[in-house]
C-alpha positions in Angstrom: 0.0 0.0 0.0 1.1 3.3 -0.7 2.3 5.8 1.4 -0.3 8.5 2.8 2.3 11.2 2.8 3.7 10.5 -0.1 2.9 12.9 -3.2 3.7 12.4 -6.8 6.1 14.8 -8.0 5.3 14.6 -11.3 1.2 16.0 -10.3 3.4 19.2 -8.6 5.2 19.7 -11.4 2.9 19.4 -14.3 0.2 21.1 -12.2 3.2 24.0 -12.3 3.7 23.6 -15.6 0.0 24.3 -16.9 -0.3 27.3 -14.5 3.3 28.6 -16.2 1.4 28.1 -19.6 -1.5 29.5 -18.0 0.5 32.5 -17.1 2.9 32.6 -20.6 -1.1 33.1 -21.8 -1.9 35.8 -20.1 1.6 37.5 -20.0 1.4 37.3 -23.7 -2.4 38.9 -24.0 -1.7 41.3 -21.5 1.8 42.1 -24.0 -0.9 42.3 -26.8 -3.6 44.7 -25.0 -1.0 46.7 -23.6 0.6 47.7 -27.3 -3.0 47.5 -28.9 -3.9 50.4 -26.2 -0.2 52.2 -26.8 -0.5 52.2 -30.4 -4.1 53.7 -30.0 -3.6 56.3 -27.6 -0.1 57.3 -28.3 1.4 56.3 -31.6 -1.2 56.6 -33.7 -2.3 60.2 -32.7 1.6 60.8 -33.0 1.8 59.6 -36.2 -0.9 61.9 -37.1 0.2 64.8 -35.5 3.6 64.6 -37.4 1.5 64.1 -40.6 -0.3 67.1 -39.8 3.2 69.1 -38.8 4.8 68.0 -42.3 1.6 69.7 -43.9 1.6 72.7 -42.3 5.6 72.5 -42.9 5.2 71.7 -47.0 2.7 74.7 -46.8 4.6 77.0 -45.2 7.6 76.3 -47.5 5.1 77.0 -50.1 4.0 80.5 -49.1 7.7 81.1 -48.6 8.6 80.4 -52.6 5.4 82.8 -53.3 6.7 85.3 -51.0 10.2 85.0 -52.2 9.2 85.2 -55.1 7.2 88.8 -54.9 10.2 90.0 -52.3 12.5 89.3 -55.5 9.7 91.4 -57.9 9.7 94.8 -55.1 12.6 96.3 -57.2 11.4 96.1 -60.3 8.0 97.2 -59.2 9.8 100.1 -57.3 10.9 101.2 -61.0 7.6 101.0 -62.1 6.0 102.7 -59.6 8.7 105.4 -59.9 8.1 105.9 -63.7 4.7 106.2 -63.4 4.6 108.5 -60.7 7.0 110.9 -63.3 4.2 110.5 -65.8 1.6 111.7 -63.1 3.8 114.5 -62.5 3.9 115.5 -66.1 0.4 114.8 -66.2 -0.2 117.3 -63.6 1.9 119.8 -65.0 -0.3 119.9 -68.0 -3.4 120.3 -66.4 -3.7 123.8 -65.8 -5.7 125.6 -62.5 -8.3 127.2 -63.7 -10.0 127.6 -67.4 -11.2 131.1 -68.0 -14.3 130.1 -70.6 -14.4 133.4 -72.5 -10.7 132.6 -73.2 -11.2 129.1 -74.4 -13.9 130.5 -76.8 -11.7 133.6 -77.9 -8.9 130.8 -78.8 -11.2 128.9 -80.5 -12.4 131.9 -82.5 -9.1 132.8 -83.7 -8.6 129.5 -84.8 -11.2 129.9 -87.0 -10.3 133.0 -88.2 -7.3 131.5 -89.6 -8.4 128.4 -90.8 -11.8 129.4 -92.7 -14.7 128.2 -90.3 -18.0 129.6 -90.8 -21.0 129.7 -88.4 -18.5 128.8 -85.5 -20.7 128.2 -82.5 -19.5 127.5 -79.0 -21.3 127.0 -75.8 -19.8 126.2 -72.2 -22.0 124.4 -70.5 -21.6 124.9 -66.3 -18.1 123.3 -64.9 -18.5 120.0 -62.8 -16.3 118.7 -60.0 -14.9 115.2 -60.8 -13.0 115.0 -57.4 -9.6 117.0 -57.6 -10.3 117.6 -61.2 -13.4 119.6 -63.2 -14.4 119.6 -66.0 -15.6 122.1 -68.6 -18.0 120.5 -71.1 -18.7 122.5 -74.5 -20.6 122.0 -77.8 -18.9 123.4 -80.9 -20.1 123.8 -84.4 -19.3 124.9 -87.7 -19.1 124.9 -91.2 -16.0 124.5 -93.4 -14.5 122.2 -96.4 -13.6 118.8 -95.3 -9.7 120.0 -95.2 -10.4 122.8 -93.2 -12.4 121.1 -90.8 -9.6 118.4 -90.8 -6.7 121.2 -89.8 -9.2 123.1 -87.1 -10.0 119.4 -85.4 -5.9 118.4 -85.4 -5.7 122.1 -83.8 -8.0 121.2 -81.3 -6.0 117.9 -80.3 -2.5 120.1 -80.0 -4.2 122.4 -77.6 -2.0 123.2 -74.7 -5.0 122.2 -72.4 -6.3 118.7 -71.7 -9.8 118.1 -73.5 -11.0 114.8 -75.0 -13.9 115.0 -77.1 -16.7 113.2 -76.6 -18.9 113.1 -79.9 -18.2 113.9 -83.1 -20.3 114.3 -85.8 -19.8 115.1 -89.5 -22.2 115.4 -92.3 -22.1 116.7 -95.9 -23.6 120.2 -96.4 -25.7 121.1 -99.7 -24.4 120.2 -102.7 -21.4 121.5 -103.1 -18.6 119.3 -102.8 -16.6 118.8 -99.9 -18.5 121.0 -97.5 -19.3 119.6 -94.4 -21.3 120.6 -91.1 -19.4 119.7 -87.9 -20.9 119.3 -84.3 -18.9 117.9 -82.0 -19.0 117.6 -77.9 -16.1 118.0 -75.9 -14.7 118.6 -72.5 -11.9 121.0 -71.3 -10.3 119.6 -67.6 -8.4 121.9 -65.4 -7.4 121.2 -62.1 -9.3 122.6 -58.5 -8.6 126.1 -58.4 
């Protein structure tokens, strides 16, 4: 008969071993929760984060180029802007300050005295402000051959003064040849007295 007291030592030990497996088990699920929950709560929003960061980075080096880029254009625009402001200023110098109208209409007058106008008519119509600048409208007609008319109208353009014309208007008169009736609407500018 066996001994009470006596124990197998092989039950001990593979009752050791299974709770060793038992415990490699869990060891190694715990190991595979444990970098399931790191990956999730730190490398993965890391990873993001630096793909963020290399956006914001590739952008930034972006604007940079752009910026560079216009940096590199201030000179040349400098020269531009310089040019046209000495067109402005010679722009300025030929506006005059003020238009006497009974001087406009005696210069046009003599013009037509020596280029043959007939039935010159002029009439100034009142000034109006167009912010620094105003401007004089009048309505001018006459009567001359087509060449005449031609050489009073190119006399008109070479005016010291700045005037564009507005509306022109040319039409054969009776039946002799060449004669024309011209009305035309146009606009001296002077500067704010």
């Amino acid at each position: 008969m066996p001994d009470p007291n006596w124990t197998d030592p092989m039950r001990g030990t593979s009752r050791g071993l299974r709770w060793y497996a038992r415990a490699q088990g869990l060891g190694a699920a715990l190991s595979v929760l444990v970098a399931t929950f790191f990956y999730l709560l730190c490398c993965r929003p890391t990873a993001a984060r630096a793909r963020a960061m290399e956006a914001q980075v590739r952008q930034a080096r972006a604007d940079l180029a752009i910026i560079q880029f216009k940096v590199n254009q201030l000179p040349r625009l400098r020269q531009e802007v310089a040019r046209l402001g000495a067109s402005i200023d010679s722009f300025h110098r030929q506006l005059p300050i003020a238009v006497d109208p009974s001087a406009l209409i005696r210069g046009l007058a003599e013009a037509a005295r020596q280029i043959p106008l007939r039935k010159l008519t002029c009439q100034p119509e009142p000034p109006r402000a167009l912010g620094d600048v105003h401007e004089l409208p009048l309505a001018v007609g006459f009567e001359a051959d087509f060449f005449s008319a031609c050489t009073f109208l190119r006399q008109l353009e070479d005016a010291p003064q700045l005037s564009r014309v507005r509306n022109l208007r040319v039409r054969a008169r009776g039946a002799k040849a060449g004669r024309v009736e011209v009305q035309l609407a146009m606009s001296v500018y002077y500067a704010e007295p």
